[in-house]
Structure formats: C-alpha cells, structure tokens
Phi, psi and omega in degrees: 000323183305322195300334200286328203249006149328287184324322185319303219297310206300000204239349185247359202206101141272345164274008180293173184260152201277174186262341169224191177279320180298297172316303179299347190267307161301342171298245167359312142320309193275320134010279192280335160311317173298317189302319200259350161257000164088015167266145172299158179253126184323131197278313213268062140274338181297328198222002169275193186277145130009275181304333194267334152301285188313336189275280190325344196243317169317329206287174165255149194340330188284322165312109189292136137344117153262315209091221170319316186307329181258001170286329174280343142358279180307298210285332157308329171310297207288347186274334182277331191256003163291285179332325190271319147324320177272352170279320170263048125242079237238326209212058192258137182110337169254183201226136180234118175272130177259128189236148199047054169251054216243345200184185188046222181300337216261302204263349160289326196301318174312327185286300198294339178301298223281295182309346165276022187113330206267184203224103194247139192261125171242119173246095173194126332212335191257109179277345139342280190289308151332294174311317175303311176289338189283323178276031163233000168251153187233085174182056160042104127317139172237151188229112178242092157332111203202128159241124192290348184282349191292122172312159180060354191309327171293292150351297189297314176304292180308313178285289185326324159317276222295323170289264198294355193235316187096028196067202186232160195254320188233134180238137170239106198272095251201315190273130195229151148255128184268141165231132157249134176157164191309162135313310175273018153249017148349134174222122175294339168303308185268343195271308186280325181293307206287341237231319172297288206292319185276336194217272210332312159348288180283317186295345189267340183264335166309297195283271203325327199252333193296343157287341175300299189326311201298337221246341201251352214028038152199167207184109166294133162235119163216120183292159190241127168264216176184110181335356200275312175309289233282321171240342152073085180274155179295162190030042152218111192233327163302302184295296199290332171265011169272276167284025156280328177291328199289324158294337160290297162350293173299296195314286194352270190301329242236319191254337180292282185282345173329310182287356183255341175094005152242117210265122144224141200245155155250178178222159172238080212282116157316234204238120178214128184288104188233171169298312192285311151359252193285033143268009185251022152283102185307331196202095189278319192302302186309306202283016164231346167288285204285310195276013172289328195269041163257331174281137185281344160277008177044064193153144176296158190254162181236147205307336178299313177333302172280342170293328190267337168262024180252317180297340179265321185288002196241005177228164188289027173266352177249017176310358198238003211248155166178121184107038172247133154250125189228108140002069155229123132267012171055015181062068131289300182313305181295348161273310165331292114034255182300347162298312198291307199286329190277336169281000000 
C-alpha cells in the first residue's frame, strides 16, 4: 500500500520535500507546468515507466488521460499505417516481367507494377524506348531486349530473368502482333510471326519462368487478349485465333498450377488509345467520336486503364481469382450486344 500512495501524498503536498533526487526531477516540471495552466495534475504520471509518459504527453489533445488506453490507442495507429504501407505496396519484394513494355498497355503496365512495389523486368525490340521507359521506374528496373518472334526468344528471355533478377514473382504476357485482312489473303510468312509472338512466346516463357513460381509457392501470371476473342471482327481472323488461343491457354495453365500456388488470368482490352492504334488512323479525332459511342461509358480506353486491373490481378488482392478472361471495355461488347439485338 505504501507504493499506491505515494503519488497521493506527492499530487496533495506539493512543497513537501521529496524523498530521492530522483522524484524531484520528475516531479517538478509537471508540478509547474499545471500550476501555469491552472489544471490538476494527473495523478497516475507519478508511478507510470518513464517511457509510457513521454507516449501520454506525444499523443494529441484529442486523447483523454487513461492510462493503458492511450497507449493502445498510438499502437493501433501504428498497425493502421503498417496496413496502409502494405496497400499502397502490394508488390513490395517482388520482381514482374512485362514484355513489350517499351510503349502502350506494356508500358503503363511497368509504371503501374513499379508504384506498386515491384521491381520490373522490360522487355522489347526498341532499347531506346526501353531505356526511356526504365528511367521512370524507381525500383532498379531491369532491360532485357528481346524480340519474341525469333525462334528460342522466349527460352532465352526466361534464362536472362532468371540470371539477372532470380526469376519472377509476376509474369505479364503483353507483347502482341496484329494482322489485318481477308482470310483468302493469308501469307503463311505473317501466319508463323504472328502465331510466335502471340501464342508460342507466352507458352515457352510459362514453362521457363513458372518453375521459379512453383518453387517460391506463389506465382501471377496475366496474359494480355482481346475482346477480338470474343466477338471475331471482320478481317482478323489470324489475330483472333491468337487470341482464342490465349484464352484457352489461361483456363489450361489456370487449372495445371492452380494447385501449386500459381494463378493465371487473362484481361481482355476493348478499344485503347495506344501509339500503334492512332498511327493507323487518318483522323484519329472522327475515329474516337465514332467509336466512343459504341462504348457504353462514352469513351475510349487509356492504356493506364488495363494497368491498373493487371497491377490488381498480380497482386494478393486477387488471391482467390484465377482461370478469368476478364473484360475491359467500357462495356462496349454489351452495347454492341445491345445495339444488335434492338435492331
């Protein structure tokens, strides 16, 4: 009982004389510090640790005296600003390679993978534009030139990861080639490029890189498609069975590794205002007036648009999602859809 009642005596007897050296030094400052503001002085600062004062006097105005309350109080903050560091870093620790992220969707995608944390491998035929885009990530980027249509490039591409990076936590299959034209103007020469690039590309960098996933027990994978699966536009027929493939592709590898702790998805992009797009437009400004109003959000998409659902599918807020071809379009295919039907 003498310890509860020290703090009495010392907060009712402020001239008595204290009993160590110790006591007058704590004491006193606060003593005089209450006296100028004309407040009582707390009784249990007298007998808490040191350190746990020193919290109580930090905390802000809005904090009532308690005791234990405002400390749990500080240590609940501090548990809100861990959690919010790991939200706004989702992919802090990992390392995601992107191919054909020298321009477009491929180079939004790197910025957005890179503010999420991650530390991104760039890859594509121009080391200029490479370069360019790397000197805007700030998580030591790595640039491996690679043009995928070259036999073994994809093999080759996965061992250069694996030697400089130690392989990948997220793979983004991104790099793609279009062909337009009838069916009966086929060139078997553009029929083997695009079919390397579009599909062979991604299954040789899966079997290279998917064992680092396996082996790390998790693993992203997201193929980049095209609503062109989906609806099979006049004159790409080449390009559309590329991305039929790629979407089969997914559900496949989606159901193989799943059980290994690796996910893979596809996205499929509508209409998206890229470079390659609008050089193949003469009056790109008519050509985004008519095809927005096909789109049911009345506008076209920008390449951050798909970056920002490639940066969520690649991270552990989509841990439950895996084997999707998922849709962004501004709802076009459903208005379309719905145009078709009403008509």
């Amino acid at each position: 009982m003498a310890h509860a009642q020290r703090p009495m005596e010392a907060t009712t007897t402020r001239n008595a004389p204290t009993t160590t050296g110790r006591s007058r030094r704590s004491h006193a400052p606060h003593d005089s510090h209450d006296e100028r503001r004309g407040t009582k002085k707390c009784d249990h600062t007298a007998i808490t640790h040191p350190k746990i004062r020193f919290v109580y006097i930090a905390l802000p105005r809005d904090y009532r005296a308690g005791g234990p309350k405002e400390f749990e109080a500080m240590e609940g903050a501090k548990m809100q600003e861990s959690q919010h560091d790991r939200c706004s870093k989702p992919l802090e620790s990992r390392t995601a390679l992107v191919t054909g992220s020298s321009r477009g969707i491929g180079e939004a995608t790197a910025k957005a993978l890179d503010e999420a944390g991650a530390r991104v491998i760039l890859t594509g035929r121009t080391i200029a534009d490479l370069e360019r885009v790397a000197a805007g990530l700030g998580n030591e980027p790595v640039v491996i030139p690679t043009d995928l249509s070259e036999a073994g490039a994809g093999t080759r591409l996965a061992e250069a990861a694996i030697s400089r990076a130690g392989g990948v936590d997220v793979l983004v299959n991104n790099a793609g080639f279009p062909i337009r034209g009838a069916p009966e103007d086929l060139v078997e020469a553009e029929l083997d490029r695009i079919l390397a690039v579009n599909v062979r590309s991604i299954l040789m960098l899966v079997a290279g890189l998917g064992p680092t996933m396996i082996e790390r027990g998790r693993g992203s994978i997201i193929n980049v498609s095209s609503v062109a699966s989906l609806r099979g536009p006049v004159g790409r027929v080449a390009y559309t069975a590329t991305k039929g493939a790629i979407d089969a592709m997914t559900r496949a590898l989606a159901a193989d590794w799943g059980p290994k702790g690796v996910r893979v998805n596809a996205v499929n992009p509508g209409i998206i205002k890229t470079a390659m797009f609008e050089s193949r437009q003469d009056d790109m400004t008519a050509v985004a007036q008519a095809m927005a109003r096909r789109v049911a959000l009345g506008r076209l998409g920008e390449p951050r648009d798909v970056a920002e659902l490639i940066a969520f599918l690649a991270s552990d807020a989509a841990g439950y999602i895996t084997g999707e071809t998922i849709t962004i379009d501004g709802g076009m295919v459903h208005a379309m859809t719905a145009q078709e039907g009403s008509g």
